[in-house]
Steps between C-alpha positions, in 0.01 A plus 500: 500500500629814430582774784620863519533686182362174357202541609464847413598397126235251504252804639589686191497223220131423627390880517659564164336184326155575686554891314588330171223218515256799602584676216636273207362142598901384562639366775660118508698477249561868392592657833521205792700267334771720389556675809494193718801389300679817431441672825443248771738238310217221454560255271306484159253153602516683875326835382271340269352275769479793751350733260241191415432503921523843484230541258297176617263664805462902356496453149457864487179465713487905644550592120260243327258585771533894364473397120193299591329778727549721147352222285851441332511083567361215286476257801394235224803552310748526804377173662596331099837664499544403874423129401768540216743635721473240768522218240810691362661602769531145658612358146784760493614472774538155537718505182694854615593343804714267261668770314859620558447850692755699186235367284194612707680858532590528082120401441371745760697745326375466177162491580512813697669643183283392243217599655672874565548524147185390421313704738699815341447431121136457608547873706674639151221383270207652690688814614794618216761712595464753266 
């Protein structure tokens, strides 16, 4: 368990994920992951399954709460995607956990980057420059 300035760290990585789920939907993967192994020294198969318990009880409840007092969540849709993600989760897992950690980090990586790029092409289409 962490202590001291450890725990302090860990005070900030949640606040700042809760801010960036709140306002962007991230969390995990984008935010959690990468500063359990960059800043607290986690390894890459020990953040991912501490984001996952991380994420397991709140699952953004105070903010899904919010959307759904505005009218902004498809329950009907969430509980699908929830099934999915359950169903995925476990298969994933049970083959990361047999990956070589330098692998897991190079993949992480170029998902995160792929979908930067994609998200910014997207950005550039709808809103040119000029």
């Amino acid at each position: 368990m962490a202590q001291g300035p450890g725990i302090a760290l860990l005070i900030i990585i949640g606040l700042g994920s809760g801010i960036m789920s709140g306002m962007f939907g991230i969390g995990g993967g984008i935010i959690i992951v990468p500063a359990l192994v960059y800043l607290m020294g986690f390894s890459q198969h020990e953040a991912i399954g501490t984001s996952l318990a991380i994420l397991l009880p709140p699952v953004g409840l105070g903010a899904v709460l919010e959307y759904y007092r505005h009218g902004n969540v498809d329950l009907r849709s969430a509980i699908i995607v929830a099934l999915g993600l359950f169903l995925g989760a476990w298969l994933a897992s049970s083959v990361a956990n047999r990956v070589a950690e330098a692998f897991m980090r190079l993949a992480f990586g170029v998902f995160v980057t792929v979908m930067g790029v994609l998200i910014i092409l997207n950005t550039l289409k709808k809103y040119p420059l000029h």
